[in-house]
Biopython code that builds the backbone (N, CA, C, O; Angstrom):
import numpy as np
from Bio.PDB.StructureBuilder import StructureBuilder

atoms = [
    (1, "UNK", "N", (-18.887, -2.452, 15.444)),
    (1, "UNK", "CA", (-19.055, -1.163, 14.799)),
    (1, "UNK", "C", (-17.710, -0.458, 14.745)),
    (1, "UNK", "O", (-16.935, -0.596, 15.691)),
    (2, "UNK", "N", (-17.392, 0.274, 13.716)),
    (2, "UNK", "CA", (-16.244, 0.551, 13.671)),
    (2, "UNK", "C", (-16.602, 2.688, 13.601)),
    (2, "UNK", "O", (-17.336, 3.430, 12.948)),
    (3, "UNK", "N", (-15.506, 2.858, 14.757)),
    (3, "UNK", "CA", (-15.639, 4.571, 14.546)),
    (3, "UNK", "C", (-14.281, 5.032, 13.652)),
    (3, "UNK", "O", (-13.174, 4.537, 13.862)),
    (4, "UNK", "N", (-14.435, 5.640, 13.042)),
    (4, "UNK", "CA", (-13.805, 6.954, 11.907)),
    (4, "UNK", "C", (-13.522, 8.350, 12.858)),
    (4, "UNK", "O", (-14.326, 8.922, 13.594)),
    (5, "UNK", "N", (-12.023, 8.711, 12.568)),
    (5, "UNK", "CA", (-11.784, 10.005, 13.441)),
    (5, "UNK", "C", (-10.500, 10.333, 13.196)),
    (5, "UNK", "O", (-9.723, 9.554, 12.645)),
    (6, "UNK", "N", (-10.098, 11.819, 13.689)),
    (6, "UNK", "CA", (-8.569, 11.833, 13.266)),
    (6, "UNK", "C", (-8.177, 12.102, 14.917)),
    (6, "UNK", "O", (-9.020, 12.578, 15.677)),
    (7, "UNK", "N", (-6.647, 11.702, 15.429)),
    (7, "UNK", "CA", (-6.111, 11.510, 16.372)),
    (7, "UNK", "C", (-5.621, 13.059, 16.821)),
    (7, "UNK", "O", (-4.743, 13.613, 16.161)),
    (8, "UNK", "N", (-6.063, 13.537, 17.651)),
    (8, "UNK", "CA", (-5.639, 15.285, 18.113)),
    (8, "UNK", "C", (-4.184, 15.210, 18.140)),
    (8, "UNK", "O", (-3.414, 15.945, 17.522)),
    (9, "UNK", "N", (-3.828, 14.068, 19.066)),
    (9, "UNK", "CA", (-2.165, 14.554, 19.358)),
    (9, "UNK", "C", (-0.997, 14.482, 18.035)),
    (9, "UNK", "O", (-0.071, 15.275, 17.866)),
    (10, "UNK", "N", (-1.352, 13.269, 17.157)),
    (10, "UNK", "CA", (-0.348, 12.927, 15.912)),
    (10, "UNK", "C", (-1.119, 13.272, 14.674)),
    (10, "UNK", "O", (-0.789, 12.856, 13.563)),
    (11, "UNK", "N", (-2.632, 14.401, 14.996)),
    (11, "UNK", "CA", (-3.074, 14.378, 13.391)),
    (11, "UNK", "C", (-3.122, 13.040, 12.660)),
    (11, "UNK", "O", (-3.138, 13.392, 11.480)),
    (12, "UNK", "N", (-3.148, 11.944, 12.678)),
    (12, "UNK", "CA", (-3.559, 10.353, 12.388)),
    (12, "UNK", "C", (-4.913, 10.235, 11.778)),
    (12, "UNK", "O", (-5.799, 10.923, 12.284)),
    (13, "UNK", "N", (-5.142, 9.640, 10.992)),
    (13, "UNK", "CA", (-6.152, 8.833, 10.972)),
    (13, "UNK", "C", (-6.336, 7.858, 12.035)),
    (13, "UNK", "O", (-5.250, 7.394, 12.383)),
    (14, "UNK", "N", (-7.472, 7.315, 12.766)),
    (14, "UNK", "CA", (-7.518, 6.234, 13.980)),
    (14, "UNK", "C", (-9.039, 5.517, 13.739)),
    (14, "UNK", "O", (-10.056, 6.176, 13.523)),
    (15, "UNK", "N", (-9.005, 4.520, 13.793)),
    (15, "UNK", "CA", (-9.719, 3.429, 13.591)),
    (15, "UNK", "C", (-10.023, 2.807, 15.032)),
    (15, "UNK", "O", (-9.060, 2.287, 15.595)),
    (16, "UNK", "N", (-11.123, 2.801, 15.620)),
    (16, "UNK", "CA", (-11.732, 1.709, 16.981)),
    (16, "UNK", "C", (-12.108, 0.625, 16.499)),
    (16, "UNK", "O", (-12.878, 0.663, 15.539)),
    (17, "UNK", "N", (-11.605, -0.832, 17.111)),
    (17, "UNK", "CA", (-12.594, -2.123, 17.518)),
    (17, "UNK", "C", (-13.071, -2.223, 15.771)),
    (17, "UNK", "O", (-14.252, -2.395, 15.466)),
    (18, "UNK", "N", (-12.179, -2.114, 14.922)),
    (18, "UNK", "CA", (-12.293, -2.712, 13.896)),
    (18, "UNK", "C", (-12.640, -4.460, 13.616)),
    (18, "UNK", "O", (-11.889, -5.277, 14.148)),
    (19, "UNK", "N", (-13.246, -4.710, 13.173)),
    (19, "UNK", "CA", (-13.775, -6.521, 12.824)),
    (19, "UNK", "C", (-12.602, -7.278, 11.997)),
    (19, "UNK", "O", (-11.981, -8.238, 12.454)),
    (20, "UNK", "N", (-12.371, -6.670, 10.622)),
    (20, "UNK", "CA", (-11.813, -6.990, 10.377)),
    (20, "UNK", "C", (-10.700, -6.542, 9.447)),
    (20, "UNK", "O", (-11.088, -5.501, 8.917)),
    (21, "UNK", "N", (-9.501, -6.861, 9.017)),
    (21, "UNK", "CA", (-8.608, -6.034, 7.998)),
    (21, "UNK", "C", (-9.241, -5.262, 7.446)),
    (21, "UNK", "O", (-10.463, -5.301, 7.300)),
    (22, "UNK", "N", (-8.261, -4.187, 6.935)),
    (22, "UNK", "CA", (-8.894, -3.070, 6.391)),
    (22, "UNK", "C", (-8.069, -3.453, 4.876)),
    (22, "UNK", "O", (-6.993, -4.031, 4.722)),
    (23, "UNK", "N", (-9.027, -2.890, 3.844)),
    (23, "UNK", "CA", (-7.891, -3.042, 2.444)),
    (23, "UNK", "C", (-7.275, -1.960, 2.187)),
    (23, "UNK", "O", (-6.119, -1.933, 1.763)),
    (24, "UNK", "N", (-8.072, -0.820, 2.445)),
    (24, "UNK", "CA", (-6.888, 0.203, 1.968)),
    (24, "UNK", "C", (-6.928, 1.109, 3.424)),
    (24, "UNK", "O", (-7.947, 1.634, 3.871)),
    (25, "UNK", "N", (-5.286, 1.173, 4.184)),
    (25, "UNK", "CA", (-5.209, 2.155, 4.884)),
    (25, "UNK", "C", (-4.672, 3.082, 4.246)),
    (25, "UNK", "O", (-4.614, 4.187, 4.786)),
    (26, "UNK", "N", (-4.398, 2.986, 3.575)),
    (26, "UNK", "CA", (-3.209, 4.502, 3.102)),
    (26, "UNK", "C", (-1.805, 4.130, 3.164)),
    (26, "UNK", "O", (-1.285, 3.068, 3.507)),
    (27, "UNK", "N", (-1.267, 5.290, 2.738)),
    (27, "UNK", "CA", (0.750, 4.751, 2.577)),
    (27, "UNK", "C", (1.137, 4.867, 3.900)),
    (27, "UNK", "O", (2.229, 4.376, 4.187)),
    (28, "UNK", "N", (0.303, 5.564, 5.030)),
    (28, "UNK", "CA", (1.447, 5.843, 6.229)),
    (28, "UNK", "C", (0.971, 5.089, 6.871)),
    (28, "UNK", "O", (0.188, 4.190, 6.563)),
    (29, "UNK", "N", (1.592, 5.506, 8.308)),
    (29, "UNK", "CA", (1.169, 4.553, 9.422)),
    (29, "UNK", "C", (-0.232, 4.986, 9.921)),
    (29, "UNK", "O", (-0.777, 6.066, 9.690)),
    (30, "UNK", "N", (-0.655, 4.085, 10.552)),
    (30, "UNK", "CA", (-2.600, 4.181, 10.948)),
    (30, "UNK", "C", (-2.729, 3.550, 12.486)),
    (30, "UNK", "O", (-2.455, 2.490, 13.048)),
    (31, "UNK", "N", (-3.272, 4.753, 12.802)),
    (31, "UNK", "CA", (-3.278, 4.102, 14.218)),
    (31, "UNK", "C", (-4.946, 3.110, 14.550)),
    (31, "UNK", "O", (-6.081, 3.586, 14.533)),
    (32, "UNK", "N", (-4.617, 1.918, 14.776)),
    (32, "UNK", "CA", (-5.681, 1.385, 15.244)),
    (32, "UNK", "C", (-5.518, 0.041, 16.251)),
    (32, "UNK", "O", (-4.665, -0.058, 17.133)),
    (33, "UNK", "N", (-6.309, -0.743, 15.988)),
    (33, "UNK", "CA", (-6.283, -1.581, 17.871)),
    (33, "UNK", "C", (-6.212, -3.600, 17.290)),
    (33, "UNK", "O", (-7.130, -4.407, 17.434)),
    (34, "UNK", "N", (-5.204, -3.799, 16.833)),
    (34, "UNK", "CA", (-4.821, -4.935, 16.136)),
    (34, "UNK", "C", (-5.998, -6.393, 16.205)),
    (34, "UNK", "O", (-6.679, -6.660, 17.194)),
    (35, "UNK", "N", (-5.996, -6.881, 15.397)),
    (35, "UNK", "CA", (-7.488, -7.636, 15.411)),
    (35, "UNK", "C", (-6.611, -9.136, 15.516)),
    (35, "UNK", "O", (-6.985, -10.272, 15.223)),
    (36, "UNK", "N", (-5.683, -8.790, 15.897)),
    (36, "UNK", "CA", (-5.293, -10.332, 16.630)),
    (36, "UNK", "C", (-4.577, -10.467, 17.656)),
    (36, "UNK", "O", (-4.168, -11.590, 17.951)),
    (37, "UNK", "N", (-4.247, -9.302, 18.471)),
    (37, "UNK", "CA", (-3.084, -9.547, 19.770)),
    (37, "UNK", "C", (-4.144, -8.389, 20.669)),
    (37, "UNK", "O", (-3.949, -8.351, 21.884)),
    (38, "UNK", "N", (-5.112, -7.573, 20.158)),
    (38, "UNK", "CA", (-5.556, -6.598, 20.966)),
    (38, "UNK", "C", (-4.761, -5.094, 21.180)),
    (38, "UNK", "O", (-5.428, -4.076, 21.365)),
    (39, "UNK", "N", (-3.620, -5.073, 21.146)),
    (39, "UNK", "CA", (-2.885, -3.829, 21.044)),
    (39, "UNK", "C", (-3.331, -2.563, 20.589)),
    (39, "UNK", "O", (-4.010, -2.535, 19.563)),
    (40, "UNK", "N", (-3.078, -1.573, 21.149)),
    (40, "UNK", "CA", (-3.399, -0.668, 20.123)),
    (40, "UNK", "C", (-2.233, 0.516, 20.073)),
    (40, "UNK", "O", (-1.841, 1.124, 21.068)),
    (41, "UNK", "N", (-1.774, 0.717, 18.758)),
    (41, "UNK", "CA", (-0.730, 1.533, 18.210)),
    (41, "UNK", "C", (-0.575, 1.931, 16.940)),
    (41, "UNK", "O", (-1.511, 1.663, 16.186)),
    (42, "UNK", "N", (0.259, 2.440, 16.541)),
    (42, "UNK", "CA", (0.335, 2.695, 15.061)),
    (42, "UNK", "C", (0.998, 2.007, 14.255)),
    (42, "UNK", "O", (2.089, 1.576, 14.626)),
    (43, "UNK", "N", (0.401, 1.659, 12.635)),
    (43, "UNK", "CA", (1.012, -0.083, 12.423)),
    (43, "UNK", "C", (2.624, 0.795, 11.526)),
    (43, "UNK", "O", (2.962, 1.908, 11.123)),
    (44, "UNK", "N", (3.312, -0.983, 11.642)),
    (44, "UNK", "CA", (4.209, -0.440, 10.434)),
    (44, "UNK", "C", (4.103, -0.540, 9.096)),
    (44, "UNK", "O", (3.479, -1.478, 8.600)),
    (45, "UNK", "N", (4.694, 0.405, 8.342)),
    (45, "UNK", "CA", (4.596, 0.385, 6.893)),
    (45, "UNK", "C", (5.511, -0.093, 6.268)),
    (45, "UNK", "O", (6.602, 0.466, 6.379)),
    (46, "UNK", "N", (5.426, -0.983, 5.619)),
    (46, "UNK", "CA", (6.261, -1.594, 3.845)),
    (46, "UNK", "C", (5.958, -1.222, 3.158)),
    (46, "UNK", "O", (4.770, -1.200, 2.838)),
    (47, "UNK", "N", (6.998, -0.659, 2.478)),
    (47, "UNK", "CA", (6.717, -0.344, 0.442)),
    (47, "UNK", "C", (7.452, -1.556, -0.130)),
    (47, "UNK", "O", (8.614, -1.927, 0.033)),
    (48, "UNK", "N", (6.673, -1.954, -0.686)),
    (48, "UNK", "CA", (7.353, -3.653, -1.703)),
    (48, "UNK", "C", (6.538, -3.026, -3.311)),
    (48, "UNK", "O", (5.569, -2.337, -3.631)),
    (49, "UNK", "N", (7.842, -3.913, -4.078)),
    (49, "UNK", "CA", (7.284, -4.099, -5.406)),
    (49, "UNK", "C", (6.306, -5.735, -5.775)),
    (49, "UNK", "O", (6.489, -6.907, -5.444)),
    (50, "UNK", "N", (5.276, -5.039, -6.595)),
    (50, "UNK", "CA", (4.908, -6.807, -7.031)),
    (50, "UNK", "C", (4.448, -6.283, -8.556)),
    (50, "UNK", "O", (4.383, -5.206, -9.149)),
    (51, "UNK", "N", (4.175, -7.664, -8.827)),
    (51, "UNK", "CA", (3.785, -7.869, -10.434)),
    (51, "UNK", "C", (3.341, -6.191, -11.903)),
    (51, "UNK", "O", (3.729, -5.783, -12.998)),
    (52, "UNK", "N", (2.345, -5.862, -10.835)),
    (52, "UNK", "CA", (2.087, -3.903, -11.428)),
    (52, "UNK", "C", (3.027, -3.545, -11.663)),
    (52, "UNK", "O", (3.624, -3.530, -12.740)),
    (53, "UNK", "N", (3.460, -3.005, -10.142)),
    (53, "UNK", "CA", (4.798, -2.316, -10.374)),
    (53, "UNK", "C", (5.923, -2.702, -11.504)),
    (53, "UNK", "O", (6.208, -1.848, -12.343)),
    (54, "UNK", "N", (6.464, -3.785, -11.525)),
    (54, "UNK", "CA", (7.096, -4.518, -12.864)),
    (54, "UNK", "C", (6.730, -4.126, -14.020)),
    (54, "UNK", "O", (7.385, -3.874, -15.031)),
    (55, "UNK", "N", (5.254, -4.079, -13.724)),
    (55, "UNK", "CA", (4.998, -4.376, -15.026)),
    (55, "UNK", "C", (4.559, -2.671, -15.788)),
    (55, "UNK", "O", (4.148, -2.495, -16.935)),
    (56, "UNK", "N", (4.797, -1.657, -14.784)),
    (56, "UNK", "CA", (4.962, -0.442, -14.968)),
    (56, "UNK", "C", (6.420, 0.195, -15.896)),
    (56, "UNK", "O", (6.593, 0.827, -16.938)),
    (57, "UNK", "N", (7.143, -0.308, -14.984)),
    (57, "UNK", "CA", (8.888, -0.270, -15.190)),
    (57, "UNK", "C", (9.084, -0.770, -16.584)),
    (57, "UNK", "O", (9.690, -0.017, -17.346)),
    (58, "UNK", "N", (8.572, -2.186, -17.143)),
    (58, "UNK", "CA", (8.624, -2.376, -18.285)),
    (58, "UNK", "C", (8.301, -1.576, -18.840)),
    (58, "UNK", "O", (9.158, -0.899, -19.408)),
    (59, "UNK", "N", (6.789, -1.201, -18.984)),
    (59, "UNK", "CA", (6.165, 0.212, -20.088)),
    (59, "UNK", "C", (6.532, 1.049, -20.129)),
    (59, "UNK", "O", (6.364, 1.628, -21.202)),
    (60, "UNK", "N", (7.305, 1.782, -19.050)),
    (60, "UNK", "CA", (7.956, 3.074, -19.142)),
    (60, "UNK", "C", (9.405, 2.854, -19.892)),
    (60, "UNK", "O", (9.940, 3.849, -20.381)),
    (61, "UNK", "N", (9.938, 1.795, -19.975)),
    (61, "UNK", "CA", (11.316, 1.571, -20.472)),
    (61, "UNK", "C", (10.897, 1.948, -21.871)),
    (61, "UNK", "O", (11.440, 2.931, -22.375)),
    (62, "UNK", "N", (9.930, 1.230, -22.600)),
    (62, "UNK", "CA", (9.511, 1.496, -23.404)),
    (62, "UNK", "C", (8.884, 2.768, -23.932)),
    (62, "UNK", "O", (9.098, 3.015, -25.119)),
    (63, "UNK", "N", (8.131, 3.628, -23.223)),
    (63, "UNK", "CA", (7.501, 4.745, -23.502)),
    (63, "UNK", "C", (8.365, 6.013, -23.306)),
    (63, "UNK", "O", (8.197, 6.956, -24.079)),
    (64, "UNK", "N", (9.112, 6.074, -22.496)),
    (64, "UNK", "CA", (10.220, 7.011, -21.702)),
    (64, "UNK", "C", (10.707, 6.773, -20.659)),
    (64, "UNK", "O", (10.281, 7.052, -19.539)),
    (65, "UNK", "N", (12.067, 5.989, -21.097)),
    (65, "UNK", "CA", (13.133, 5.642, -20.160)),
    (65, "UNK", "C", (13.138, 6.417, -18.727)),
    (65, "UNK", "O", (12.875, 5.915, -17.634)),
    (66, "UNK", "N", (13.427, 7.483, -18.947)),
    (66, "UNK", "CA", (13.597, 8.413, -17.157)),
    (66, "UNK", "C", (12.412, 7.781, -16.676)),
    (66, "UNK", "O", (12.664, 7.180, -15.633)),
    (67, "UNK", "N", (10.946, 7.656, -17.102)),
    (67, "UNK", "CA", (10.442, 7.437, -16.144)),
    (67, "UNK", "C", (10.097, 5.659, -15.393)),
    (67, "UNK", "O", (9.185, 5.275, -14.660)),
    (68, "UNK", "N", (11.043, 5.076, -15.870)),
    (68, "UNK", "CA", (11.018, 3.841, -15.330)),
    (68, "UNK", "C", (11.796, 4.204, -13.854)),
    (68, "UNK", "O", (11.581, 3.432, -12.920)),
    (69, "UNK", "N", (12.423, 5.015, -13.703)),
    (69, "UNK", "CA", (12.571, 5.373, -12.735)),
    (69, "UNK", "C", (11.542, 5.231, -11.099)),
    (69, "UNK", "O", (11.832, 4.864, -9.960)),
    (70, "UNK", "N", (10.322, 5.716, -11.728)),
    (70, "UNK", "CA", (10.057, 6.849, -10.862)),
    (70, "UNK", "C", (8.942, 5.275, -10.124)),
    (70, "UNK", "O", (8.303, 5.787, -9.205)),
    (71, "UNK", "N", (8.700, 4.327, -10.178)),
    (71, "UNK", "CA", (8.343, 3.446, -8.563)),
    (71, "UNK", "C", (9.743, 3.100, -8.088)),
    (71, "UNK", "O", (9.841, 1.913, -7.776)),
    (72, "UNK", "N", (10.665, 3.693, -7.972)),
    (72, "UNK", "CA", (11.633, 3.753, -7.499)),
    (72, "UNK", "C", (11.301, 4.445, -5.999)),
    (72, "UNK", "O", (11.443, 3.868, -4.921)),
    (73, "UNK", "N", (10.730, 6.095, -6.233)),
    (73, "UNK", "CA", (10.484, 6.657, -6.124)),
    (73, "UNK", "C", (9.281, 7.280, -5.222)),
    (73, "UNK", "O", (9.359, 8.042, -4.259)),
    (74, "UNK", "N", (8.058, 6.660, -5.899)),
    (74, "UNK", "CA", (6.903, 7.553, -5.829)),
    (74, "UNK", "C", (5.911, 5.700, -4.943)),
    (74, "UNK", "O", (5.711, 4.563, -5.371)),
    (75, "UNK", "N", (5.569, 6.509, -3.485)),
    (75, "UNK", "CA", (5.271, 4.999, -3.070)),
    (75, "UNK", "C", (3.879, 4.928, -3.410)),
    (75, "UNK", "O", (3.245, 4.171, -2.675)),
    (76, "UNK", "N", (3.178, 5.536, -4.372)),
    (76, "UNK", "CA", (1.533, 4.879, -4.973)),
    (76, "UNK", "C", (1.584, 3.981, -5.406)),
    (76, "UNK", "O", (0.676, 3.159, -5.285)),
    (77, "UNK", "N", (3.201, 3.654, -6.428)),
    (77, "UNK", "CA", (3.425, 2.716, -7.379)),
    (77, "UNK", "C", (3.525, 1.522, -6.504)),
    (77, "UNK", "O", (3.387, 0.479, -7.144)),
    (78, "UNK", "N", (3.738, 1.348, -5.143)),
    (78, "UNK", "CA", (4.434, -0.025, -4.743)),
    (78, "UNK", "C", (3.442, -0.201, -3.994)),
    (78, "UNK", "O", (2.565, 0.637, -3.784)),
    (79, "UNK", "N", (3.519, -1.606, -3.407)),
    (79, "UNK", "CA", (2.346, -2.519, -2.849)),
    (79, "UNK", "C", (2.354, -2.199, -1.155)),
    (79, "UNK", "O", (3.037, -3.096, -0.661)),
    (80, "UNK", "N", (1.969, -1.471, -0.302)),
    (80, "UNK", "CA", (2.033, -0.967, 0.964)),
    (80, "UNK", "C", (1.631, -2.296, 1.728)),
    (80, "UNK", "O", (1.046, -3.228, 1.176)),
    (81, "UNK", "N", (1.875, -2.286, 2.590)),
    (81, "UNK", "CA", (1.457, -3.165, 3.856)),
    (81, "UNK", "C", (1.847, -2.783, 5.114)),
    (81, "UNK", "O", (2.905, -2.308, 5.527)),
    (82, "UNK", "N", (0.169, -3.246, 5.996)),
    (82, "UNK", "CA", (0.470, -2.646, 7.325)),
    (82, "UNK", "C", (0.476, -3.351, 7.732)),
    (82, "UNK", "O", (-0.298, -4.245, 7.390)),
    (83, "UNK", "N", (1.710, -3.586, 9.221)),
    (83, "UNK", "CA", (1.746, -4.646, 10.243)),
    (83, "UNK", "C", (1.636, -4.410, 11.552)),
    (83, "UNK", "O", (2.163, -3.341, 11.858)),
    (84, "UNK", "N", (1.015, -5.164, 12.711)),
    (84, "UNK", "CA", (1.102, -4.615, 13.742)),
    (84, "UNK", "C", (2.121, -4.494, 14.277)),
    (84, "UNK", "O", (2.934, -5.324, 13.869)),
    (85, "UNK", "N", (2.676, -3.531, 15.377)),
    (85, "UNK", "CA", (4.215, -3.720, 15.713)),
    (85, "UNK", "C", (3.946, -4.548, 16.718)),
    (85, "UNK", "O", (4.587, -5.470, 16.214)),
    (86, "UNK", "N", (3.502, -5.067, 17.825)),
    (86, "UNK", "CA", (3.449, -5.983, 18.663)),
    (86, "UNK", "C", (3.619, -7.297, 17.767)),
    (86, "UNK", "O", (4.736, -7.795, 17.619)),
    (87, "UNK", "N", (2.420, -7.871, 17.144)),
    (87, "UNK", "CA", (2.431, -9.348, 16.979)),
    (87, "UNK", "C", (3.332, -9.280, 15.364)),
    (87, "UNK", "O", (3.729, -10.392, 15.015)),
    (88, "UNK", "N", (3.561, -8.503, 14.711)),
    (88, "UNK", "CA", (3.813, -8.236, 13.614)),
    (88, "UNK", "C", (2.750, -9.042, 12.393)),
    (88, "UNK", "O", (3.066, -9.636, 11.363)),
    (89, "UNK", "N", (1.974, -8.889, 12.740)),
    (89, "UNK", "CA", (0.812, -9.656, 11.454)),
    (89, "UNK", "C", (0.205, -8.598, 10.563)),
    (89, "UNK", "O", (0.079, -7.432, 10.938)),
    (90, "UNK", "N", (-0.118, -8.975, 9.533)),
    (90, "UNK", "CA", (-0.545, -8.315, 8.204)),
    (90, "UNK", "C", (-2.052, -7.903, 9.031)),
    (90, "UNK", "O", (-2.695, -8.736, 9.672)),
    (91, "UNK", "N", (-2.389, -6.696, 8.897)),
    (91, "UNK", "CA", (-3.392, -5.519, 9.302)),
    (91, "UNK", "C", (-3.977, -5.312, 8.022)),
    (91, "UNK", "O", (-5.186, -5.431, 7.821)),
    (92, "UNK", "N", (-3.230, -5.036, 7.242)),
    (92, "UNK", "CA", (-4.260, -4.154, 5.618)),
    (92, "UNK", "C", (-3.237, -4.260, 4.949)),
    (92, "UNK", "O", (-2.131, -4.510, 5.427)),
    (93, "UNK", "N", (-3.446, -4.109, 3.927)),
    (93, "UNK", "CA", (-2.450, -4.030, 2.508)),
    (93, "UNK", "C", (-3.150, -3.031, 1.311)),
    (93, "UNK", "O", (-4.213, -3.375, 0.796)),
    (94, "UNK", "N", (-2.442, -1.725, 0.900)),
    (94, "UNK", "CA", (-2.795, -0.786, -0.300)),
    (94, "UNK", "C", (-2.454, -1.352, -1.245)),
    (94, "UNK", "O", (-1.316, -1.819, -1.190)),
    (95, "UNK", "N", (-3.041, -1.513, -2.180)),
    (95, "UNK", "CA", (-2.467, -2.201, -3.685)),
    (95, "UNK", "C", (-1.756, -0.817, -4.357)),
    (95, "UNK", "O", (-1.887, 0.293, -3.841)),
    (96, "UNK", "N", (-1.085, -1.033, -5.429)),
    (96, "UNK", "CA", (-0.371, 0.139, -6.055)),
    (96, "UNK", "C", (-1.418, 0.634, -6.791)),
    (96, "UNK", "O", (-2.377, -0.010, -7.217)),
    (97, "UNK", "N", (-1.152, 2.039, -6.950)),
    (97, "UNK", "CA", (-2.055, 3.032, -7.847)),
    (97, "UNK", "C", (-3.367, 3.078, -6.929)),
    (97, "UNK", "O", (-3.867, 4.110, -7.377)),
    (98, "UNK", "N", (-4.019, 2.753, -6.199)),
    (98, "UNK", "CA", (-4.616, 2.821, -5.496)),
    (98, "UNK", "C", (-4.738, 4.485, -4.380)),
    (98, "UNK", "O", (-4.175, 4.464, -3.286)),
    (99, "UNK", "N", (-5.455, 5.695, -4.806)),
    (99, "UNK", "CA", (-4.933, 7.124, -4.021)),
    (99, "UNK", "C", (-5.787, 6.689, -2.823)),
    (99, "UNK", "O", (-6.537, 5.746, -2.569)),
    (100, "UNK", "N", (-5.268, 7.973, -2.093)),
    (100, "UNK", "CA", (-6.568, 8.918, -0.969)),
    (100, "UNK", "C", (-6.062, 7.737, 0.252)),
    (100, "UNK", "O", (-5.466, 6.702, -0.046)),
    (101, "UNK", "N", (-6.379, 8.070, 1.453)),
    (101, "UNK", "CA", (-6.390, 7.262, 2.503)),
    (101, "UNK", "C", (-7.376, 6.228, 2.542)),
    (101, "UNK", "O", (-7.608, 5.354, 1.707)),
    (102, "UNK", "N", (-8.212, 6.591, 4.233)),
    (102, "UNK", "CA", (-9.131, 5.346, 4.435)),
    (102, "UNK", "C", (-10.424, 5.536, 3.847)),
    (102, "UNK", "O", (-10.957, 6.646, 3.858)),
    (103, "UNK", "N", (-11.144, 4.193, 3.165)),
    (103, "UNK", "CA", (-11.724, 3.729, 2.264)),
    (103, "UNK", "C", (-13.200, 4.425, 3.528)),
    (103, "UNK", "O", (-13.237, 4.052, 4.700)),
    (104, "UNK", "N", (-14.304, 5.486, 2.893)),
    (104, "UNK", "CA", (-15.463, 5.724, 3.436)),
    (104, "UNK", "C", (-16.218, 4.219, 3.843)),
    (104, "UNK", "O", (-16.036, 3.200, 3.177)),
    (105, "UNK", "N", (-16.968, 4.275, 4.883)),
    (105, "UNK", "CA", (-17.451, 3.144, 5.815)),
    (105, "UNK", "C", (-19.098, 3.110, 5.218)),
    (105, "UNK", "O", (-19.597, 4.224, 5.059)),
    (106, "UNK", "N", (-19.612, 2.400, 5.019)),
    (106, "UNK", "CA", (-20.882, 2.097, 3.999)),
    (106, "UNK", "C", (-21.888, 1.660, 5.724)),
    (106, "UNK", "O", (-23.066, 1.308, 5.679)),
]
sb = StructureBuilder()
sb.init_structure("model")
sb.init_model(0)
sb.init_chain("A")
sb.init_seg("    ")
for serial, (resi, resn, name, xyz) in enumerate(atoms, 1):
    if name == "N":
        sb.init_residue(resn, " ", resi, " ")
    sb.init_atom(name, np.array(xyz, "f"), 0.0, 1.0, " ", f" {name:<3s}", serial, name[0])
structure = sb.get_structure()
């Protein structure tokens, strides 16, 4: 069972005894309890470009130059990934354009 809550001391989002990856944490860091080393901390974040993003930059070259700029920029556009800092393994990954934090629990 997984509990939903925000962290008093860092204002966080925090995640318990999660099962398994999450797909969307959000752009920042997320504190939760790593589903392969046991740890629990707040993961790290990557902003990477992939295929979207590219393929954003193209259309804007085309539509209005300045704003090919802006996944330079603006990290919705880029592909997030969370890692644990202990074992360093892939936790969740945000796809680009993707808003809002963690995904409501069904």
């Amino acid at each position: 069972m997984t509990s939903l809550g925000l962290n008093r001391d860092t204002e966080t989002p925090y995640v318990e005894d999660s099962e398994e990856p999450r797909s969307d944490l959000g752009r920042w860091p997320f504190r939760l309890r790593c589903y392969f080393c046991g740890e629990e901390d707040q993961t790290v974040v990557e902003h990477e470009w992939d295929l979207t993003t590219w393929a954003w930059v193209i259309a804007f070259m085309f539509i209005f130059f300045p704003l090919s700029l802006a996944p330079c920029c603006v990290p919705q556009m880029l592909l997030t990934t969370h890692r644990c800092r202990h074992c360093h393994r892939v936790l969740g990954v945000t796809r680009p354009f993707v808003c809002g934090g963690v995904a409501p629990q069904e």
